[in-house]
N, C-alpha and C positions, 0 to 999 in steps of 0.2 A: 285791695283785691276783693270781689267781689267775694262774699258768703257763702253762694249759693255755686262757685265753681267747683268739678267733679273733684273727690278725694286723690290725693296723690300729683295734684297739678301744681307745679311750681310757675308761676307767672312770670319771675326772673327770667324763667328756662322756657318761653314758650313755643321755639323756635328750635327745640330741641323735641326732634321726629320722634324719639326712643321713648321720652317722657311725655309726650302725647298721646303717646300710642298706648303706655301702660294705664294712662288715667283713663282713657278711654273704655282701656277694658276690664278696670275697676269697677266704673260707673256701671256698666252692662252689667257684672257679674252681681252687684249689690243690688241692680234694680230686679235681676232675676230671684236671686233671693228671699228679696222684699216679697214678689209675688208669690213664689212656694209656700211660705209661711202662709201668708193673708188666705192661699188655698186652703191648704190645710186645716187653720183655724177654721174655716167656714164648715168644713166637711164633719170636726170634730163637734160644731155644734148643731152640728143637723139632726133630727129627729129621728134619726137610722137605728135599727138594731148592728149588733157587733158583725153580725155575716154579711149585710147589705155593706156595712162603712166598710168594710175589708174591703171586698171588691169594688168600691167608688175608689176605694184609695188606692189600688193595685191601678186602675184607671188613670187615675189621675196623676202618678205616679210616672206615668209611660208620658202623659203628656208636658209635665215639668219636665223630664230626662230631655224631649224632644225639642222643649224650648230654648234649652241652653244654648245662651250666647254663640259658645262654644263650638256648635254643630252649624252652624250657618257659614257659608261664606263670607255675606257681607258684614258680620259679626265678631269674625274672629281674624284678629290683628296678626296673628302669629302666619294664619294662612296667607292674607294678602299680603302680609311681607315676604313669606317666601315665593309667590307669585311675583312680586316685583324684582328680586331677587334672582329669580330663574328665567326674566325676560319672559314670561307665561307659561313655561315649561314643565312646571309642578302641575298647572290646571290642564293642559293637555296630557301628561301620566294620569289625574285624574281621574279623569275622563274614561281615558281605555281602561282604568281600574273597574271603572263604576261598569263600563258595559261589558266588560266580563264578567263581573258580577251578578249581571241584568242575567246574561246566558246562564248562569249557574242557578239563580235563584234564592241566592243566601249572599252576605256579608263574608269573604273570604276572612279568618284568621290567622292563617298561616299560609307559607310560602309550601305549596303542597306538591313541588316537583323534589324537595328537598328530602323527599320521603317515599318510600316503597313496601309495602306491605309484606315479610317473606325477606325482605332484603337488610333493613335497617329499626324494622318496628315488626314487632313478631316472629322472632329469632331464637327461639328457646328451641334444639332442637328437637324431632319428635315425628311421629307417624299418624298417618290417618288411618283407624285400624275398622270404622265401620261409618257407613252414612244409609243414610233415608231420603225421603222427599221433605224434612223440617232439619236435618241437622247430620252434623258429621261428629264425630267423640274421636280427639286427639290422643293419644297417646304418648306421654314425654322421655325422654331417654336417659336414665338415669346418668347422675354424675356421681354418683359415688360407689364403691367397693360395695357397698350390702344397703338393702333399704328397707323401709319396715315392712312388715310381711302383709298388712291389712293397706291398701291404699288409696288414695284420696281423689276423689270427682268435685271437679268446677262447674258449679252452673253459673253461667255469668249474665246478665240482663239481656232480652230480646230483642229490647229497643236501640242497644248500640252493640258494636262490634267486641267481640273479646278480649281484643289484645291492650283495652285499657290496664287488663291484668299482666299483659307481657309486652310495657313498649319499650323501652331501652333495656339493654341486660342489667345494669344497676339498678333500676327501678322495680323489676320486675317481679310479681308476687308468685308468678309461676314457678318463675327460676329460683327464686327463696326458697321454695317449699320443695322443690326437685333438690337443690342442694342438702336441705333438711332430712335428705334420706328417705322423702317421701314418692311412691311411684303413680304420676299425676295423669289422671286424664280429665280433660277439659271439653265442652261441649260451647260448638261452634255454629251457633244459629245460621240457618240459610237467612237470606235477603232475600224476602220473596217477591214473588212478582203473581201478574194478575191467575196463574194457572194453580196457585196454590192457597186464592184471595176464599174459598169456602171455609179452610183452616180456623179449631175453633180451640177455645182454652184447653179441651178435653184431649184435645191432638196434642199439643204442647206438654201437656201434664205423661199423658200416658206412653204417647213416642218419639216426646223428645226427656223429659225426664229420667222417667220410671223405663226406658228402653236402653239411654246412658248410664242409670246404674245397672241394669244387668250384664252390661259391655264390660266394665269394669268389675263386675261382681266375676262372670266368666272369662276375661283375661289374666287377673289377679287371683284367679282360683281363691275368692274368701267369700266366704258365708256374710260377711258386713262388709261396706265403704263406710270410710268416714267421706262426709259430705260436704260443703260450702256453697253457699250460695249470695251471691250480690245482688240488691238490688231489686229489681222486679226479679231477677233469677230466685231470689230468698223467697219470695211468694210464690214462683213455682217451685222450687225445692220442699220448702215447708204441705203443699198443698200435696203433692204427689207421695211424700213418706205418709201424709194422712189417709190417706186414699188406700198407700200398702197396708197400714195398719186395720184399716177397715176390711180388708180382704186376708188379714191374718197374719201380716209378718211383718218384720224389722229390720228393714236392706239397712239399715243405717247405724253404725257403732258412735257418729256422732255427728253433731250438727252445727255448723257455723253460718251465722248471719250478718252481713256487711251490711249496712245502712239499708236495712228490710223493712216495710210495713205489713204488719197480721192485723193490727188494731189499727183500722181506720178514721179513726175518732177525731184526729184535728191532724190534717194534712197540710198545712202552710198556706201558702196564697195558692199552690198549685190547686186545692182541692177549694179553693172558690170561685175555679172558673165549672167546677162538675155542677150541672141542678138537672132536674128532670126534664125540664126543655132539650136541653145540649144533649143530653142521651137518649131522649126516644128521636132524637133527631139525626143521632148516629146509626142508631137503628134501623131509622128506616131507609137510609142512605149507604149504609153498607154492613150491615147487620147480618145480613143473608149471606152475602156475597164481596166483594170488593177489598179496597186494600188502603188504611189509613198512612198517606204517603210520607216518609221518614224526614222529607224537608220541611213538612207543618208541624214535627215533633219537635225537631230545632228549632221554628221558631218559638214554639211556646216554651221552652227550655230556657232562652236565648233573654227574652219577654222579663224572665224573673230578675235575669241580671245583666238589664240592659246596657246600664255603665259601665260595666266590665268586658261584655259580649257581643253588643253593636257599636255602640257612637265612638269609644275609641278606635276602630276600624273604618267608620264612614269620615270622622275627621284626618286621620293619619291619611287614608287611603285617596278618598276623592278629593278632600281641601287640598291635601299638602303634598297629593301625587307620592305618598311613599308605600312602596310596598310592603306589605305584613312578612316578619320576617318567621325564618322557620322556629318552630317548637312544634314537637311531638305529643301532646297532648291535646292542642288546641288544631293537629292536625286529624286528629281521631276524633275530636268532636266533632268534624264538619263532613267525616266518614260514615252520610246518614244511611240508615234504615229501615226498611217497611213490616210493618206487622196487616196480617189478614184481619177485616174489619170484623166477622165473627168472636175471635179472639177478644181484639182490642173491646168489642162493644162489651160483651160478659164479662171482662176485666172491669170496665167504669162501671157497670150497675152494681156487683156484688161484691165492689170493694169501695172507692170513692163516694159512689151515691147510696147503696145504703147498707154497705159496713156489713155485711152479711161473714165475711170469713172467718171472724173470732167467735160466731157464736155456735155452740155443739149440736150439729147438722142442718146450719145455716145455709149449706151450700150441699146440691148435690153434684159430684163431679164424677166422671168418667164411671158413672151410675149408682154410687156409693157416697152414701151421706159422710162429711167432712167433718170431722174432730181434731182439731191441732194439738187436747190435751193428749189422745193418744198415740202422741210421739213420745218411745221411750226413752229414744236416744240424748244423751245430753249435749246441752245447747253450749254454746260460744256466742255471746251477741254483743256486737258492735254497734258504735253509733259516733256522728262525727258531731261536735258540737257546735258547731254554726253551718250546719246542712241546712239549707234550702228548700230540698226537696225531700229530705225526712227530719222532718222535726225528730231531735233525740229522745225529747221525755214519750213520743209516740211511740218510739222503736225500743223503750224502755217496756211499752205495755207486754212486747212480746215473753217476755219472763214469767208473767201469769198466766199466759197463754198456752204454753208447751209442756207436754206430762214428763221430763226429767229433770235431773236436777243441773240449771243453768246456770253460769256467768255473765257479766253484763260489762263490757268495757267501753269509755267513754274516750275517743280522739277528738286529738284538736283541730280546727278547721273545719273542710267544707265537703260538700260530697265526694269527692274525688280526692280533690288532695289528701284528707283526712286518711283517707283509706291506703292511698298510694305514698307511703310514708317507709322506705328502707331505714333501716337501722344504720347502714354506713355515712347517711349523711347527716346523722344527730341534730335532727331537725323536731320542732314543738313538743309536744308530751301528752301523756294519757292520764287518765284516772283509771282506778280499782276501787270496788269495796264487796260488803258483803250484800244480798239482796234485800231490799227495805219497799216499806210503805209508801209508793211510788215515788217518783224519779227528782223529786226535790230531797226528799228525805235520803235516796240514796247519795245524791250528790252532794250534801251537807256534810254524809261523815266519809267521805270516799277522799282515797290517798293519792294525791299528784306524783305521779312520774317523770322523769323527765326522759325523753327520747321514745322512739316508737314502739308500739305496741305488737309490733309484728315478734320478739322474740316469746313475750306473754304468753301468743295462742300458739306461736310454736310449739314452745312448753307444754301447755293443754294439750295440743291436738296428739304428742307424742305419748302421752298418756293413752291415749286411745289407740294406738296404730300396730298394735302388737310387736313383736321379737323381731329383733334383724337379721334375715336372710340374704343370700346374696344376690347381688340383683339382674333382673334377665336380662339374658343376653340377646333376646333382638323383641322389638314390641311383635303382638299380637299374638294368635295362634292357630288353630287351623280352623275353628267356627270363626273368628274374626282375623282375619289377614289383613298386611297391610293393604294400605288402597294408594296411598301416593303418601310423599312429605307432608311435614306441618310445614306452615300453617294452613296447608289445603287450599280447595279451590272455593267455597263459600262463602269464608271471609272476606276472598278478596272482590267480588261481587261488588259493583258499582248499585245504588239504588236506582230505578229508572224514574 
């Protein structure tokens, strides 16, 4: 037999479709390999500094992902065999995959008739007891006989929809912490469109924040919320109790942060696509005015973990004609968003580009210079550990950063999952320790847990929540009435 025939070829069997078919797409897959590497190699000896080769390699990265065999028709055996298979059947589903996809704009992941906003995903139930032109603040309805007497505000990220906190009832962070005995209200960014594209961080901070805690400060009849905030919500939470301290008070008995950046210092690959080109470019392009549309935010999301978040979908979907089946999380990401370019633009300069919000009156905001040490609330901070989008040891910085005394807990997994972790399904584990000289030293002597982290900050936050009272009997009251059911009409806001 020849030396040089593909690995895996039996020449006995060469008339065997099955075993030609697999050597065939052995050889592809090795020869793709071969080149990843030789890229690689090339890039790592290049004359680059570490910020340039990051972004060559984020690059070039997208380009190896797109080369795979795998993603081609003519390349992938598995596809042309089930086109052979289906008489051309699968490339005609293809097909109408691909150009309903074309109409949408994005890479469909899930089967998204299989899901209703209100009906099946965002079902905790609850009241909408106040809205504005940025936001409506939910009201949840207690489940239990008595609930603590001081209670808890959600800010959840601008850039996506809420209900990542409340998508199945088992899942649900909301519902956790309602059952917890805690009385929840949650703030539910509008989807804006162009009449509200002037909207700037100062809007966010001052009436959609710091407006949501006085909902709940004056529903809840307490002097303090304890607070949470996720994500970019954790940056406007963090930013707005600074801002009240700056003007003299302490809406806040405590502070929880889910996978939050304050310290912008090394933001992952996300933050080497920021340089000062891209953002006076943002600026002059919708800086004033305009609206950064929520399907270019999925792509760049998307971008990070392409393997995971497109090519499986383009091979499944248009190679082999099958459709994405339902899941509820992957139906909420593709549930995009729009943020006012205002906002968004002041967001990339004085966080991403240049790191302005950890230092004390780095930032002026809603006309009052920003101090994060003078939060005196104590902190809860979260971090997942193989996040993407917030490196942990960054979101570790935030411990130095806040004037109480904080905790730092470390999940396993990813943005999302890590966070979206119920305790019923005893699933990965966290870490604890005490707070140390930054975030290698903490993680060195910190104790493995097994199972989620959600009872931990239970625990905590019920330290903060005061006496149990018993719990009202209908939300709102006569400054805030109800306005309609949760999950309101905001959320369910398609982006245009």
């Amino acid at each position: 037999m020849n030396s040089s025939a593909a690995p895996g070829f039996d020449a006995a069997n060469w008339f065997d479709a099955s075993a030609l078919m697999q050597a065939w797409q052995q050889s592809l897959t090795q020869g793709h390999l071969q080149f990843a590497t030789a890229m690689r190699g090339a890039l790592d000896a290049a004359p680059l500094d570490e910020r340039d080769k990051g972004r060559w390699g984020f690059a070039l990265r997208q380009v190896i992902d797109a080369m795979n065999p795998a993603n081609c028709l003519a390349t992938n055996p598995e596809a042309l065999q089930a086109a052979l298979d289906s008489g051309g059947e699968s490339l005609r589903e293809g097909a109408r995959l691909f150009l309903e996809d074309v109409a949408k704009g994005r890479v469909s992941m899930s089967d998204e008739s299989a899901f209703e906003v209100g009906r099946n995903v965002a079902t905790t139930p609850g009241s909408v007891v106040f809205e504005n032109e940025l936001m409506q603040v939910i009201q949840y309805a207690p489940s239990t006989a008595k609930v603590h007497r001081r209670p808890l505000l959600i800010v959840p990220p601008c850039i996506n929809k809420f209900y990542i906190l409340d998508l199945q009832p088992e899942s649900s962070l909301v519902a956790y912490a309602v059952a917890e005995g805690h009385t929840v209200f949650l703030v539910s960014w509008r989807n804006v469109d162009a009449r509200q594209g002037r909207l700037g961080w100062d809007d966010y901070v001052e009436h959609g924040v710091l407006q949501a805690i006085e909902v709940a400060r004056g529903v809840g009849r307490s002097e303090q919320v304890n607070t949470l905030g996720f994500c970019i919500g954790g940056t406007l939470l963090a930013s707005a109790l600074a801002v009240a301290a700056a003007r003299g008070t302490q809406p806040a008995a405590s502070l929880t942060l889910l996978t939050t950046l304050l310290d912008f210092t090394d933001t992952g690959e996300l933050g080497l696509m920021v340089d000062k080109a891209l953002v006076a470019a943002r600026e002059a392009a919708i800086g004033k005015e305009g609206l950064l549309r929520g399907r270019e935010l999925a792509q760049v999301f998307a971008a990070l973990r392409a393997n995971d978040l497109i090519w499986p979908y383009v091979v499944n979907g248009y190679l082999k004609g099958q459709a994405p089946r339902a899941f509820d999380l992957l139906f909420w990401n593709g549930d995009d968003t729009n943020l006012p370019g205002p906002m968004y633009c002041w967001y990339l300069r004085n966080t991403y580009l240049e790191n302005r919000l950890r230092e004390p009156g780095g930032t002026v905001q809603c006309g009052v210079p920003v101090d994060l040490s003078r939060i005196e609330a104590p902190a809860f901070v979260y971090a997942s550990r193989e996040d993407h989008i917030v490196p942990w040891q960054t979101a570790y910085a935030s411990v130095a950063l806040l004037g109480g005394q904080t905790r730092f807990v470390l999940g396993a997994s990813g943005h999302i999952a890590g966070v979206i972790n119920p305790p019923a399904k005893k699933k990965r584990n966290h870490w604890v320790g005490d707070p140390a000289a930054g975030a290698g030293a903490w993680l060195e002597a910190a104790q493995g847990i097994d199972g989620s982290w959600w009872p931990a900050w239970s625990e905590w936050l019920g330290t903060h929540a005061g006496t149990r009272i018993a719990a009202p009997a209908a939300a709102g009251n006569a400054e805030f009435p109800v306005i309609e059911p949760a999950p309101g009409r905001y959320v369910k806001t398609k982006a245009a």
